[in-house]
N, C-alpha and C positions, 0 to 999 in steps of 0.2 A: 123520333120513332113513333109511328100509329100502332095504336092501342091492338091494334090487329097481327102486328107485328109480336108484341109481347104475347099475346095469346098462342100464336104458331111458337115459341119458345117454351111457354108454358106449358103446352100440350106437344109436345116432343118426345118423339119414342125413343129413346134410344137404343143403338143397335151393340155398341159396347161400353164398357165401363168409362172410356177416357172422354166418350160424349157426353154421359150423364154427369161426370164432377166436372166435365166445362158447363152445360147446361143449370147444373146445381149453383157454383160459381157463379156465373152469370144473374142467376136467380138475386142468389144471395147480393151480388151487390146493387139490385133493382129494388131488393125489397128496402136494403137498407138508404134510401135515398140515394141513390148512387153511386155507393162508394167507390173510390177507387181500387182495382183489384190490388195495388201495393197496400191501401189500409189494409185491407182484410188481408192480406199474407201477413202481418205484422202487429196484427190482433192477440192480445194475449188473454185468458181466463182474468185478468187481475183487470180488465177492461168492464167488465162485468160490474153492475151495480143496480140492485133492487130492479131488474128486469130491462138494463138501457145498458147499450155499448158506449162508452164513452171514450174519448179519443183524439189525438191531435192528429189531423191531416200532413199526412208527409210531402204532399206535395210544397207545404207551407213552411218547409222547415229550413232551409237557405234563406228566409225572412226575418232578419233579426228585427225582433219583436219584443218587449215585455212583459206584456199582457195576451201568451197568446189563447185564443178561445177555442176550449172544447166541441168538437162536434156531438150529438146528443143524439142515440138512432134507440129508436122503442125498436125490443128483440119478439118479433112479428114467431108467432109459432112454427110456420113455414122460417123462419132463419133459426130456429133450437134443433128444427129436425136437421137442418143442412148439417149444423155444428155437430147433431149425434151422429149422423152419416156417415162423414168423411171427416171426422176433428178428432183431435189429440182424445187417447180414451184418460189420460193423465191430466187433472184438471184443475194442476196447481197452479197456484197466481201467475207464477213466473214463464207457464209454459205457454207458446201459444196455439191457436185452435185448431189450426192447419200446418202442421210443422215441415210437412213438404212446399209447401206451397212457400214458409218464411224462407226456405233456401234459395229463393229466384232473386232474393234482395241480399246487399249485406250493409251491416249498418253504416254509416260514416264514418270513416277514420279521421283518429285526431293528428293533425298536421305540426 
């Protein structure tokens, strides 16, 4: 993606609400290095620590692994406002920050 690209995203008007929290969305997982939009559904306040999202990648989670490594995303002011925007106004550990958005996923059943 050219940097020209991200700017016509970022300066995007939107016309109703379901463009601007895909646009937001979008945002958010740009700012945050990439993330994948299942992270960020699956993001909880308890992820939160001294100003960094901390987090294990779901896509890595079929990986059995030992030691597996946190991902580390500095929370850019442009991603507190997304989260004040459109996130959970309850901002207890256990809850996470887009609770509609955690509905798209469910977690893995034990077999």
């Amino acid at each position: 993606m050219e940097d020209n690209d991200v700017k016509k995203i970022f300066y995007f008007k939107p016309e109703t609400e379901s463009e601007e929290k895909s646009r937001d969305f979008w945002l958010f997982c740009y700012y945050g290095n990439g993330m994948n939009i299942k992270d960020v559904s699956l993001l909880k306040y308890s992820n939160i620590s001294e100003g960094y999202l901390i987090f294990e990648r779901s896509k890595t989670e079929r990986v059995m692994r030992a030691d597996p490594k946190p991902i580390t995303v500095f929370l850019t002011d442009e991603m507190l406002g997304i989260i004040e925007k459109w996130g959970n106004k309850n901002k207890a550990e256990d809850n996470f920050y887009f609770p509609r958005a955690s509905a798209w996923f469910k977690y893995p059943q034990a077999v």
